[in-house]
N, C-alpha and C positions, 0 to 999 in steps of 0.2 A: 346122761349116759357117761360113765367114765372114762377119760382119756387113757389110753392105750401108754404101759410104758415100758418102752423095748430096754430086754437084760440082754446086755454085752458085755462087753471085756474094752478096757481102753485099745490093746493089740488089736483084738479083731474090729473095731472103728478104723483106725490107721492103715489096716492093712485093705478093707473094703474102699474106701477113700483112696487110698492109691489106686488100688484097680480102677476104680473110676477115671480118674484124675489119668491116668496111662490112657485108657482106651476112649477118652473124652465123655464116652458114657457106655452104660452098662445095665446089662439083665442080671438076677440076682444067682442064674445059672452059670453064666462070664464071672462072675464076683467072687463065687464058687470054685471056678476050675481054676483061676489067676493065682487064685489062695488056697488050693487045698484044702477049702472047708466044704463043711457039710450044708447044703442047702437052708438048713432053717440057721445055721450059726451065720451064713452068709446076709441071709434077710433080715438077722436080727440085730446084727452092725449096721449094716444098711440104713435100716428103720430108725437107729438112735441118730447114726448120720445127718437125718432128715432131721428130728426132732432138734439135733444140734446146731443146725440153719448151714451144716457143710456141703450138705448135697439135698437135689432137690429131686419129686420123683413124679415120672410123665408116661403113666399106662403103665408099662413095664420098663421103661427105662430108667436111671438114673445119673443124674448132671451133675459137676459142680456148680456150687449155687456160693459160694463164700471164695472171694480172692485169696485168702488163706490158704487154699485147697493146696494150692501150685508149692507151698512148701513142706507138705507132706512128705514128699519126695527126695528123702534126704536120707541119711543113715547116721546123722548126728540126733541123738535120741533129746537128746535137750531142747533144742528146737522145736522138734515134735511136742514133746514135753511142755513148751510154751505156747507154743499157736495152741493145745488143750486145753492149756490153764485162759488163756483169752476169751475161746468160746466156753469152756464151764463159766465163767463170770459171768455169763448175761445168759446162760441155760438159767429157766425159770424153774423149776424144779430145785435147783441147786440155790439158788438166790432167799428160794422162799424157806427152803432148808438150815440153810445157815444162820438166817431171821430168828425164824422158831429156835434154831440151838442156842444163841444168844440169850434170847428171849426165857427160855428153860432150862438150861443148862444139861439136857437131858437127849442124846441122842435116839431114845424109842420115844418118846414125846414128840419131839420135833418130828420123827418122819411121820408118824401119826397125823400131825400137825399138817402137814405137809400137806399128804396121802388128801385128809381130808377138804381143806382148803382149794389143790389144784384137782380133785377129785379123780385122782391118779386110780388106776385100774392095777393097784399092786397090791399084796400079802403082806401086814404092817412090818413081817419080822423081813420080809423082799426087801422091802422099800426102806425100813432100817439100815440094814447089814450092805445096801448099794449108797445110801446115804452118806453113813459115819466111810465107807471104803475111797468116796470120794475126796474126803477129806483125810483118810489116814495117810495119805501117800505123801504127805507136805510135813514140812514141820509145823510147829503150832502158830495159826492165824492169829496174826494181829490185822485188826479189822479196823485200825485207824488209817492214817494215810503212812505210806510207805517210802515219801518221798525223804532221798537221800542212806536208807537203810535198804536197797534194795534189793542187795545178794545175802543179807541176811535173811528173806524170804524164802522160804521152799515152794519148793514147783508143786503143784497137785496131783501134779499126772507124775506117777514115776511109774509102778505096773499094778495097779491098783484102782484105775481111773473109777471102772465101777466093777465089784466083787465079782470072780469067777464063780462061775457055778457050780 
């Protein structure tokens, strides 16, 4: 059976995450009225949340589940911008992504790749166009080690985490 994979927006992650993270936990109708969003936009932040390992979900609630949660909570967007760029790293989806693009040099390839591999339950041109968008938001990956070049690095997350709709 295919893995389910929630389309967000990096904003509406941060912004659902906080909701939580403020009310120590939450219905995705709370997550809703906190953020003036629409119900299914709420659950579908939510849901990548989870898939993110930020929050975790119990019936209808929702916890932080990642000590990173608590600095959410800030309005310096670069920080935000880095506790994303932390958990995109070890998000498998993205890990296996970056693999394959290496590996191909071909961004519909690789999400293809991808798609298939983690047998993601996405539309190849979906699971492309949120692929290649997680990575547009940076400047260009050097995927050796970084140590001592560090602010030569671009963040991942700047508003682009994953493609709006």
């Amino acid at each position: 059976m295919p893995r389910l994979f929630s389309h967000s927006t990096a904003e509406l992650v941060v912004q659902a995450v906080d909701a939580v993270q403020a009310n120590r936990k939450a219905t995705v109708d709370l997550v809703a009225t906190f953020c003036a969003l629409s119900r299914l936009q709420a659950e579908s932040a939510l849901n990548l949340a989870v898939d993110l390992t930020l929050l975790t979900h119990n019936g209808t609630d929702y916890e932080p589940s990642n000590p990173f949660v608590r600095f959410i909570a800030t309005p310096d967007e670069t920080r935000k911008a880095a506790l994303l760029r932390i958990v995109l790293e070890s998000y498998q989806p993205f890990v296996v992504f970056r693999e394959r693009l290496l590996a191909t040099n071909s961004a519909d390839t690789a999400a293809l790749q991808t798609r298939t591999i983690l047998d993601l339950d996405a539309h190849r041109a979906q699971a492309a166009k949120r692929a290649v968008a997680i990575t547009a938001g940076c400047k260009p990956f050097h995927y050796g080690r970084s140590f001592g070049n560090r602010r030569q690095h671009g963040i991942a997350v700047r508003n682009g985490f994953i493609a709006r709709q």
